[in-house]
C-alpha positions in Angstrom: -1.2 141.3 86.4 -0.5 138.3 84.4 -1.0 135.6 86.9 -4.7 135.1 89.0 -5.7 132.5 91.0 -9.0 130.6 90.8 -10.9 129.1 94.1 -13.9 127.3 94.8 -15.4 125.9 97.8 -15.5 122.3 97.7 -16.0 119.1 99.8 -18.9 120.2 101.4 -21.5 117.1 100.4 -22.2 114.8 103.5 -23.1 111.5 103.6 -25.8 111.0 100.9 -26.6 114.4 99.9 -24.2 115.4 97.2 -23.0 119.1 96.6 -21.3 120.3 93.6 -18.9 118.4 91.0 -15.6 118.5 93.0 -13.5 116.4 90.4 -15.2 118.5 87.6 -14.0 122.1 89.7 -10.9 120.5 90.3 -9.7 120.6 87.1 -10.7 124.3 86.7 -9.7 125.8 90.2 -5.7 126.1 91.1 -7.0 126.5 94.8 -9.8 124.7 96.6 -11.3 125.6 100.0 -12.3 122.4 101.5 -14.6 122.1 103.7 -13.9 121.3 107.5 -16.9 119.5 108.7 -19.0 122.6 110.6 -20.7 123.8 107.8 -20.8 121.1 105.1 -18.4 117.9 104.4 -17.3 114.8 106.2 -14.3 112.8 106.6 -15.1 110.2 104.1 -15.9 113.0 101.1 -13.3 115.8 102.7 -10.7 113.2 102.3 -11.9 111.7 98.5 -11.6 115.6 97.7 -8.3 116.2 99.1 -6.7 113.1 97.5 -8.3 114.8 94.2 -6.6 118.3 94.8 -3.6 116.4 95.3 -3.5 114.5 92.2 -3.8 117.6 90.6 -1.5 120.0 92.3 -5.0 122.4 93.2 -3.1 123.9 96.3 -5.6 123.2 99.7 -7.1 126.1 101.9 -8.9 125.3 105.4 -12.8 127.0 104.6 -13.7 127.0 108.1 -17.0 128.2 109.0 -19.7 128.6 112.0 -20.8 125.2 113.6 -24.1 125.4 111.7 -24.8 122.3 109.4 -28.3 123.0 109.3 -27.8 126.6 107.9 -24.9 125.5 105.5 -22.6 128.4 107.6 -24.9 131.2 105.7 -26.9 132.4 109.4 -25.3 134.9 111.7 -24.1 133.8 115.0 -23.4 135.0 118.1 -20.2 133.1 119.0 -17.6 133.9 122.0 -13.8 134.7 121.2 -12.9 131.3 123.3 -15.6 129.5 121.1 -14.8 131.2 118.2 -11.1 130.8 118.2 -10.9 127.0 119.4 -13.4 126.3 117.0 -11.1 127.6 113.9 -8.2 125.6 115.6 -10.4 122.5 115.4 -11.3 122.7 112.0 -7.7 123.6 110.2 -6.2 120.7 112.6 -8.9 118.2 111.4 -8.5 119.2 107.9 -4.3 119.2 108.4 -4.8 115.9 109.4 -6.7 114.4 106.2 -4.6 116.8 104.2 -1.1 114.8 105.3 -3.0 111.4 105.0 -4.1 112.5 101.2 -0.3 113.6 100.0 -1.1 117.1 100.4 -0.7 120.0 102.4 -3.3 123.0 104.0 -1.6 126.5 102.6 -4.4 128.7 103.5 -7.6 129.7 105.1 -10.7 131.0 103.8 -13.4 131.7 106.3 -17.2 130.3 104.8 -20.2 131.6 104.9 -21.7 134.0 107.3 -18.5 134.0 109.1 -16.8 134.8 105.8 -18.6 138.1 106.2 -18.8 138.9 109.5 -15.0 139.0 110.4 -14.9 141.5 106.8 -15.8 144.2 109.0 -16.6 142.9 112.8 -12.7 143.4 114.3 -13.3 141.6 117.5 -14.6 138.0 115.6 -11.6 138.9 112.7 -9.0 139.4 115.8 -10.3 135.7 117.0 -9.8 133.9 113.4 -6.3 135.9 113.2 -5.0 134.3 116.6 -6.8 131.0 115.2 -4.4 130.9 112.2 -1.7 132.1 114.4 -1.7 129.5 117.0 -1.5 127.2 114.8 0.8 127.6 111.6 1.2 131.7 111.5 2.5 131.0 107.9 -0.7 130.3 106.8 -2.3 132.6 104.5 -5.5 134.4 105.5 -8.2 134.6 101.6 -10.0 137.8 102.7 -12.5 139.6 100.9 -11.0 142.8 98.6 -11.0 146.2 100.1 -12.4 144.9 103.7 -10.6 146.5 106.7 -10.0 142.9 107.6 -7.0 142.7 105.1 -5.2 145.3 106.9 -5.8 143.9 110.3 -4.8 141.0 109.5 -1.4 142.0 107.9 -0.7 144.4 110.8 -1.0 141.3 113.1 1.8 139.5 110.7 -0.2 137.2 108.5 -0.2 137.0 104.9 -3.0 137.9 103.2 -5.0 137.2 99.6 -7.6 139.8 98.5 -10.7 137.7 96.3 -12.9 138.6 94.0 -15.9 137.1 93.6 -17.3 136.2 89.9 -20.5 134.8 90.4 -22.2 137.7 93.0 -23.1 141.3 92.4 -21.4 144.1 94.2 -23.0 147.0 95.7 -21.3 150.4 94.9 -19.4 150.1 98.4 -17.1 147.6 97.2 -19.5 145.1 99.1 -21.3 141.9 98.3 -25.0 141.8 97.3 -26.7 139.9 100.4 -28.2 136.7 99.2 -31.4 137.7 100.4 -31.7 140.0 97.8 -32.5 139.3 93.7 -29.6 139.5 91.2 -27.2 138.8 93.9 -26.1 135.9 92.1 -24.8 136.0 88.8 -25.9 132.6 86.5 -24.8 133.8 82.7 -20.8 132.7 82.3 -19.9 134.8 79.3 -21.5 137.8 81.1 -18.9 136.3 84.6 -15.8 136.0 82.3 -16.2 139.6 80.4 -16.5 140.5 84.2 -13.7 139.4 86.0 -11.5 140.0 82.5 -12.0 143.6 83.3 -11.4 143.2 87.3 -7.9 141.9 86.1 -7.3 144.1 83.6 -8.7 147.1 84.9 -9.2 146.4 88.5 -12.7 147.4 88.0 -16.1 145.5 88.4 -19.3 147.1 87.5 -21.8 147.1 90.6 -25.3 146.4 90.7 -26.0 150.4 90.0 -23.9 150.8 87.2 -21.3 152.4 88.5 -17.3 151.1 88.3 -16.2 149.6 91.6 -12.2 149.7 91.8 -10.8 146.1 93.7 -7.7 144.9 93.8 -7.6 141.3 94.1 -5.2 137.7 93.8 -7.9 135.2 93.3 -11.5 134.6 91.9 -13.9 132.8 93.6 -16.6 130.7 91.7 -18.8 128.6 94.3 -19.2 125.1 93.8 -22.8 124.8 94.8 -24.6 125.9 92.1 -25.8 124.1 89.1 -24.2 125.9 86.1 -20.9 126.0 88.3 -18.9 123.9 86.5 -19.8 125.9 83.1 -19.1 129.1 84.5 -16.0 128.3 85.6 -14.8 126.4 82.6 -16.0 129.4 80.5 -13.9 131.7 83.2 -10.6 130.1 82.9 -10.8 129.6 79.1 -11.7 133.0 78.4 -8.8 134.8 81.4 -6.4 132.3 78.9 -7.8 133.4 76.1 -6.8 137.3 77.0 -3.1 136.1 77.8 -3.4 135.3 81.6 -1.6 132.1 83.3 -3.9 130.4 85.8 -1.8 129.9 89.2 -2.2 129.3 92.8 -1.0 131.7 95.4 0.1 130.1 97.7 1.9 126.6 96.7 4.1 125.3 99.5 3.6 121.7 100.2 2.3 121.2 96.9 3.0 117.2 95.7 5.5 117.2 93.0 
């Protein structure tokens, strides 16, 4: 592999509360997930990021999540298929909508949060978000998390799909993220992240909470916007995947201003 993709999670601050450097992570990422307003962001700051992402080319994806503002997207929820699927078509149109306005374009979704990790492995919530996408633009990618049973659902119903890594959270020896709940599930040193996800790419290994060699194959890295060394870690990420001969690039670039 000598092109990989890095995303982050941005335009989720609201009103006065401020999350993350977005212009900072937007000159690091080649994709941003933006948030759609249910679990973070509104119009005003979605917008100001997109117009950012477009003046630098970071291709767009819709990071819609469960209505849950309060809980920032990160608590279960028991949510109906009819809920469930309108609310997905809510949030890509509202974020298709501010994407057009700010010169750019939405090329992909990446489900947030809790939701992120429920459709992994729950097939009836990950057949909901599939007809989502479908019903509205079934040439949207689907960013799914490596090795889940979701990326084969998903690409028997016909969509495309993006495996992710994630460079800043531990792995247990399943192949599966480190709940939050739990210490060390986050990592915080960015030398320690880069030497990481160097040998994901090269190797298509990661190194699991245990010890032991996980094998993922994965498109894109994710590093989260929300923390406080964010912007370090991923600055040290893509200098150091550039250092050891890689070209940063988006997957998916349709739309993308000129």
């Amino acid at each position: 592999m000598r092109d990989i993709d890095i995303n982050s999670d941005l335009g989720e601050s609201f009103g006065a509360w401020t999350m993350g450097d977005d212009a900072a992570m937007l000159d690091v990422a080649s994709s941003a997930n933006i948030a759609c307003g249910f679990h973070a962001g509104d119009p005003l700051g979605i917008f100001r990021t997109l117009t950012m992402a477009a003046d630098r080319r970071v291709a767009v994806g819709a990071h819609v999540g469960y209505r849950d503002l309060a809980g920032f997207g990160r608590r279960a929820m028991v949510v109906s298929s009819q809920e469930l699927r309108s609310e997905v078509i809510y949030q890509i149109g509202a974020l298709q909508a501010l994407a057009k306005a700010a010169g750019t374009c939405v090329t992909y979704v990446k489900p947030h949060g809790a939701l992120y990790n429920a459709i992994a492995f729950d097939e009836r919530q990950a057949a909901d978000v599939i007809a989502a996408i479908q019903a509205v633009d079934p040439t949207l990618t689907l960013m799914a998390l490596a090795g889940s049973p979701l990326i084969a659902q998903a690409r028997a119903a016909g969509l495309d799909v993006v495996a992710e890594a994630f460079a800043d959270r531990a792995y247990t020896a399943d192949g599966e993220l480190v709940s939050r709940l739990e210490k060390g599930s986050v990592l915080h040193e960015p030398e320690e992240v880069a030497a990481r996800m160097i040998r994901l790419v090269r190797e298509g290994v990661i190194e699991s909470v245990d010890g032991k060699p996980v094998r993922i194959e994965a498109q894109s890295i994710c590093v989260h916007g929300d923390s406080p060394d964010a912007v370090a870690m991923a600055r040290c990420l893509r200098m150091r995947l550039q250092e050891a001969g890689l070209t940063i690039r988006a997957f998916a670039t349709r739309g993308a201003p000129a």
